[in-house]
N, C-alpha and C positions, 0 to 999 in steps of 0.2 A: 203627232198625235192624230192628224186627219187619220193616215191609213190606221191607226188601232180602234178608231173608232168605226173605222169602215167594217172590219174585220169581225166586231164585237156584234155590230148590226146585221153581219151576214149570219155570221154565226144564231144570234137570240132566233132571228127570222126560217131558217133554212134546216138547222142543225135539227137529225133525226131524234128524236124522245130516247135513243137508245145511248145517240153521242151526246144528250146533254145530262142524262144520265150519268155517264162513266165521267162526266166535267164537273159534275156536282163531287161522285165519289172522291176526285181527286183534289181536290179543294178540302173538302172534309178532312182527307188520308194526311194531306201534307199541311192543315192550318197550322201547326206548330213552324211552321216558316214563311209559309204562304203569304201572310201579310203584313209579317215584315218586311219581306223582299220587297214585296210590290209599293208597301211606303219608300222604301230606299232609294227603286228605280223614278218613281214621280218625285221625292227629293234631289236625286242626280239630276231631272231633268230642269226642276227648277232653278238648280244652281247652272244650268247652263253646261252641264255634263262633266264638272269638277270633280277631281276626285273628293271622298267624304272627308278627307282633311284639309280643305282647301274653303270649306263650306260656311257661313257662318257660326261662329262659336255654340251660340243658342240650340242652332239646328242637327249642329256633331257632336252635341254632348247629348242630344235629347231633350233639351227642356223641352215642358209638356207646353205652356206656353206658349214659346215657337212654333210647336210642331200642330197647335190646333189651331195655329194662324193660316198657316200654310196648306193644314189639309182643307179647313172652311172653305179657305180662295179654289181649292181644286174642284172641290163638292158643288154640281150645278153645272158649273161648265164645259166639264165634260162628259159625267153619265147626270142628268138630270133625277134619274131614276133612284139613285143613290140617296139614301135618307141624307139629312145634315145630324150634326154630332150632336 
């Protein structure tokens, strides 16, 4: 996670208003999976890089529960900037 957060920092800092522009667009274009995926990959990571049938039951079925346990614990520690839910 060090280097995405390096990467995310160089990017917020350096990235032209043109590229953070067409980063916005594409976030927007693709939300219909966008953040799903990115919950999936920070739950893969959580589980230690398991496949998602391998993962706790709570957490591969979705329960909402679970899953607001797990994002809370994420939220803060890695992008602080990131509201809490």
């Amino acid at each position: 996670m060090a280097l995405l957060r390096k990467a995310y920092e160089n990017f917020r800092e350096r990235a032209s208003s043109e590229l953070k522009e067409e980063f916005t667009t594409f976030c927007q274009s693709k939300a219909y999976w966008l953040e799903d995926y990115a919950l999936f990959m920070a739950l893969k990571d959580n589980q230690g890089g398991k496949s998602w049938n391998q993962w706790e039951p709570e957490l591969a079925h979705r329960k909402q529960e679970a899953l607001e346990k797990v994002v809370c614990g994420f939220q803060g520690r890695f992008f602080p900037e990131i509201p809490a839910i």
